[in-house]
C-alpha positions in Angstrom: 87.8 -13.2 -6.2 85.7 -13.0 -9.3 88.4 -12.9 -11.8 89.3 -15.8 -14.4 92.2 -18.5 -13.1 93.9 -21.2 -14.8 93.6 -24.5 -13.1 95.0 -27.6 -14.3 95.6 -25.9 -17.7 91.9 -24.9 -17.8 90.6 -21.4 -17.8 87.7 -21.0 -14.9 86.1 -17.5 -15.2 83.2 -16.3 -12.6 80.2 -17.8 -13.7 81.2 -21.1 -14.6 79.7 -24.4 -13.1 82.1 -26.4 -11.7 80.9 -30.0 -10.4 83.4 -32.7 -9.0 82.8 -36.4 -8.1 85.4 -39.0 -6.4 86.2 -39.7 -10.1 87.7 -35.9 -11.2 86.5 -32.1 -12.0 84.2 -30.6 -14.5 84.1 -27.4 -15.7 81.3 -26.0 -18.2 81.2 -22.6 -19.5 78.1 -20.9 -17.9 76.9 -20.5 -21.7 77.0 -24.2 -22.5 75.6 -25.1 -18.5 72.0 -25.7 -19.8 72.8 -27.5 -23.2 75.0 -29.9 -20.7 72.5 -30.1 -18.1 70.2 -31.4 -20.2 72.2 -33.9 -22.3 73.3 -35.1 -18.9 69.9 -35.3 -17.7 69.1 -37.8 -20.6 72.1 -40.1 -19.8 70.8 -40.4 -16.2 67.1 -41.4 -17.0 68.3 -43.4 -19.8 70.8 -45.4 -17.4 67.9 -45.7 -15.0 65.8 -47.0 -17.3 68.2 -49.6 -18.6 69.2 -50.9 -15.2 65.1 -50.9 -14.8 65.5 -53.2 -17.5 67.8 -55.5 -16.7 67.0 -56.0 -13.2 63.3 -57.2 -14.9 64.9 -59.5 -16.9 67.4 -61.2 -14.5 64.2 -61.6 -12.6 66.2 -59.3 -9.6 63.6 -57.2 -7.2 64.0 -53.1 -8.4 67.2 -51.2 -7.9 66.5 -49.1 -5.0 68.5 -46.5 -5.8 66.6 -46.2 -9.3 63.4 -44.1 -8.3 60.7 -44.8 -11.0 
């Protein structure tokens, strides 16, 4: 407990932010967590806002999984 491991060839030490998804596992150095946190932020609300977009123009009623 609280010591660094090596998983799947990756070093994991205490502190890190480790998120996982049906589609694999992330891990992000606890110094880099914010920087990431943010960029990813940006891909979400630009992927909402694109969807936004194209549901308009096909005319399709909003997304309802895309909160304004």
């Amino acid at each position: 407990m609280n010591r660094p491991i090596e998983c799947g060839g990756v070093l994991v030490v205490p502190g890190d932010v480790v998120v996982a998804d049906g589609d694999g596992v992330l891990v992000v150095p606890r110094a880099q967590a914010e920087e990431v946190a943010r960029y990813a932020r940006k891909i979400i609300e630009d992927d909402k806002e694109g969807r936004r977009e194209l549901y308009r123009k096909l005319g399709l009623p909003p997304d309802p999984s895309v909160k304004p």
